[in-house]
C-alpha positions in Angstrom: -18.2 6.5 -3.4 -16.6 5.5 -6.4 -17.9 7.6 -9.7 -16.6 5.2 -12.0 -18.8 2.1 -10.8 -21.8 4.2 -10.6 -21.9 5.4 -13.7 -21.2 2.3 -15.3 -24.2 0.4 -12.9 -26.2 3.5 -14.1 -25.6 3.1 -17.9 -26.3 -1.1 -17.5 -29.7 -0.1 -15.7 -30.6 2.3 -18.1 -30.0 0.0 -21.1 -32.0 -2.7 -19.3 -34.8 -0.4 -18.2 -35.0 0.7 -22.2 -35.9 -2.6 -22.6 -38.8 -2.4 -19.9 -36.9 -5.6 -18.1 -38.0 -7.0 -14.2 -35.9 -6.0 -11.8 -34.2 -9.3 -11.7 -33.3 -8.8 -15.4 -31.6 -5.7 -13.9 -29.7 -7.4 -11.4 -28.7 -10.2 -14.0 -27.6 -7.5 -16.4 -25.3 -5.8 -13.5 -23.9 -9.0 -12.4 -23.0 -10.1 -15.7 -21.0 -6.9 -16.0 -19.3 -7.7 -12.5 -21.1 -4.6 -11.1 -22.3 -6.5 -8.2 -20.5 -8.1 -5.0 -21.6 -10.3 -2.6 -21.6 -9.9 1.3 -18.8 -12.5 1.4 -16.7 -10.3 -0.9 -17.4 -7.0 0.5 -16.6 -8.2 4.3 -13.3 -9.9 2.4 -12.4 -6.9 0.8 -12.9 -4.5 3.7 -10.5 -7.0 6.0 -7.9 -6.7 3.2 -7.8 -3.0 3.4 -7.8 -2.7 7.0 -5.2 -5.5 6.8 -3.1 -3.0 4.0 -3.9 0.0 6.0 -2.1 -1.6 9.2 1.3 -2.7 7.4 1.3 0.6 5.3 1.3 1.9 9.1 4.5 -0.8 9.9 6.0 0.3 6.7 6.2 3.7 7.7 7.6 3.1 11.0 9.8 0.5 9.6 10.9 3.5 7.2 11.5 5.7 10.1 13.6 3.7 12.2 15.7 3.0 8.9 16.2 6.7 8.3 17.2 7.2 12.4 19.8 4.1 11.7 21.4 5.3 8.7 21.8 9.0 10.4 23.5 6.7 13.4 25.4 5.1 11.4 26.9 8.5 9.5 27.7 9.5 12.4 30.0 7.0 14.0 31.2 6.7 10.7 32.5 10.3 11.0 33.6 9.7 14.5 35.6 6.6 13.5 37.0 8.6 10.8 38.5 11.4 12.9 39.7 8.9 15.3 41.5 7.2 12.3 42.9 10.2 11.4 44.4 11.4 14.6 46.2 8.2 14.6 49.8 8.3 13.3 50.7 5.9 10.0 52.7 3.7 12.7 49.8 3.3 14.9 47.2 2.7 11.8 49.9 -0.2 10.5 48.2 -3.6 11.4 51.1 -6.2 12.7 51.7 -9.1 10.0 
């Protein structure tokens, strides 16, 4: 339930009701403030969030797998680096 919208629909209905409008009138007044949605647009909008809700899923995994790499990778990093250092300056010289 979104607060917002409904108070906004209920000020527009209460305006038009001052005015002792038809129903219709009501609905013209709430469309014109783009208080209404049609089924089209509902069923639209609910397939984008389940569609967001899925690759924020992905994303996190994606997120996940990069923070498990980058741990990898610091850590042959460090083993490369010890092994580089047990090495003597001969054996680290590369041949011309």
């Amino acid at each position: 339930m979104n607060a917002q919208s409904i108070s906004a629909a209920a000020e527009v209905i209460c305006r038009a009701m001052s005015k002792n409008t038809v129903p219709a009138t009501i609905a013209v007044a709430l469309e014109s403030k783009g208080l209404l949605i049609s089924p089209d647009a509902v069923a639209l909008l609910q397939g984008l969030r389940a569609e967001a809700d899925a690759l924020r899923a992905k994303l996190e995994i994606a997120e996940r797998r990069n923070a498990d790499l980058a741990e990898q990778l610091e850590e042959r990093t460090r083993q490369l680096n010890g092994l580089l250092d047990t090495l003597s300056y001969d054996e680290k010289a590369v041949p011309a």
